[in-house]
N, C-alpha and C positions, 0 to 999 in steps of 0.2 A: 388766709394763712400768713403766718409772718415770714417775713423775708430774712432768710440766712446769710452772712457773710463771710467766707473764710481768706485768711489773707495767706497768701502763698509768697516763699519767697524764691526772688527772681534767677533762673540758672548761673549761680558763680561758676560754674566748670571753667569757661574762659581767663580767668581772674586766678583759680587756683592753680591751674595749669600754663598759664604766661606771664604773672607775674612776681619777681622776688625782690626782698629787698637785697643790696648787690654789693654796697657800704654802707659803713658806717664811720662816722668820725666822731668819736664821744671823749676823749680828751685832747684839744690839740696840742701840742708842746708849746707854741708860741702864745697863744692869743683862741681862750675859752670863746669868743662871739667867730671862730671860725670852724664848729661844729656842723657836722652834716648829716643826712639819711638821704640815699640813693636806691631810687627803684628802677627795673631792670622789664621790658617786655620780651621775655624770651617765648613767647608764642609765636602764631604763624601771621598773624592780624593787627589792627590798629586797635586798640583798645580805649572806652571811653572812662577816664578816671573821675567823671564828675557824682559817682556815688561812693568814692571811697575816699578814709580817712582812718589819718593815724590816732589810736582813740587811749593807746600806754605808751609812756616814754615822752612821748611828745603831743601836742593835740594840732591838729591842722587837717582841714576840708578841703579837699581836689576840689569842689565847686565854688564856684565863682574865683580860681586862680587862676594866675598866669596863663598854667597850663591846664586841657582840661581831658586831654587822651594824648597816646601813647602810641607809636608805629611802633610795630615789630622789628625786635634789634635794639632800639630805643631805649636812653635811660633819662628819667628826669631826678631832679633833684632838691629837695626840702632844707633851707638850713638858716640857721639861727640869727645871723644879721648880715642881709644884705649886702650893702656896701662895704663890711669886713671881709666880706666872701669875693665877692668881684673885685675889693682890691688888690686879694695874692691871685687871685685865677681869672680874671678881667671878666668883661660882660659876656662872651658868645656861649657857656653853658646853659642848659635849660632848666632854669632854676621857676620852679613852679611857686613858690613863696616863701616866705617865715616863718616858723611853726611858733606857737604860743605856748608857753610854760604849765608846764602840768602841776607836778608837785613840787620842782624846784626849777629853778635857773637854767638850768643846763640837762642835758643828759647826765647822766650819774658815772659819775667817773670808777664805780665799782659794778656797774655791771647793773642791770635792769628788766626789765620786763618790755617789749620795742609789740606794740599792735598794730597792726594793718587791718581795716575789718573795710566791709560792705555794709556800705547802709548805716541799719543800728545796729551791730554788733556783728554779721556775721564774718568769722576770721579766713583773712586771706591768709594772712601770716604773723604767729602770736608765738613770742618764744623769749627766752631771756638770754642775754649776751652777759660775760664775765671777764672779769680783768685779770683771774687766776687761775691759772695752770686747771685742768689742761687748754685754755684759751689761750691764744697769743697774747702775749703779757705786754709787748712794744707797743701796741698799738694804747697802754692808759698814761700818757703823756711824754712818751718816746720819741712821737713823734709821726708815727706809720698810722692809718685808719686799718678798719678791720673788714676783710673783703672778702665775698664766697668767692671757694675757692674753681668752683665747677658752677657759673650762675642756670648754664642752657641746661646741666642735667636735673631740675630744678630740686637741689638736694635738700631733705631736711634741716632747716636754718637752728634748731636746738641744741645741733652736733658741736662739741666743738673742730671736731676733726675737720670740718666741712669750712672752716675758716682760718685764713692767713693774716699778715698782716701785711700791708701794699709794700711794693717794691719801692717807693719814692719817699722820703720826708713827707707831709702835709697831704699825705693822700693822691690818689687820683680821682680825682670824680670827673665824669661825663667816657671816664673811658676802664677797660680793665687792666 
């Protein structure tokens, strides 16, 4: 008899339920190589980020980086050049690597389509972010990154209501 195979995919419930992306920094005011994406473990556990990847907006694999999971409370951080990034906010954030350029350079300074998937494709969190009313508008080259606004309640990321723009010039990453 032949042998059947079905491939099953692996319980995301973990992943849909503790993690969200938390900021974002898609235009900065000063210096375009100081762009970020911040993910947020608001679950109850350590979370292993080595099958997930950002696969719109940005392309970059949790596996084989810096970082490869996640404690609960925990935020790590993805951003476009290094030593741009450490030199306004020094080394002690958890910067997991560099992301690689999808269809342009940078994040889209009018707003985009941002994925977060397991695996091959299945979405943790897939939604598009805008630079126009009713989105916070400060955050496309103002100055301010764009931040959930409630990360633990883990809100719908498509809202724009569900998003601010950070209290500080240049964003806050590693903190809310």
């Amino acid at each position: 008899t032949p042998i059947e195979f079905t491939a099953i995919l692996p319980d995301i419930t973990p992943y849909l339920d503790g993690i969200v992306i938390s900021e974002i920094m898609y235009h900065p005011s000063s210096d375009a190589n100081l762009e970020f994406v911040e993910i947020m473990n608001i679950g109850l556990g350590e979370l292993d980020l080595s099958s997930l990847r950002f696969t719109k907006g940005i392309d970059f694999d949790f596996a084989g980086s810096d970082i490869t999971s996640i404690a609960a409370g925990a935020r790590v951080l993805v951003v476009k050049n290094r030593a741009a990034f450490e030199g306004l906010y020094g080394d002690a954030l958890p910067v997991a690597g560099e992301y690689q350029f999808s269809t342009s350079a940078s994040l889209s300074n009018g707003g985009e389509r941002l994925k977060l998937s397991f695996g091959t494709g299945a979405a943790i969190r897939d939604f598009d972010y805008d630079d126009r009313f009713p989105w916070p508008e400060s955050p496309d080259g103002g100055g301010t990154s764009l931040v959930l606004i409630d990360p633990s309640g883990n809100p719908d990321h498509s809202l724009a209501s569900n998003w601010r723009p950070s209290a500080t010039i240049d964003g806050n990453p590693g903190t809310s």
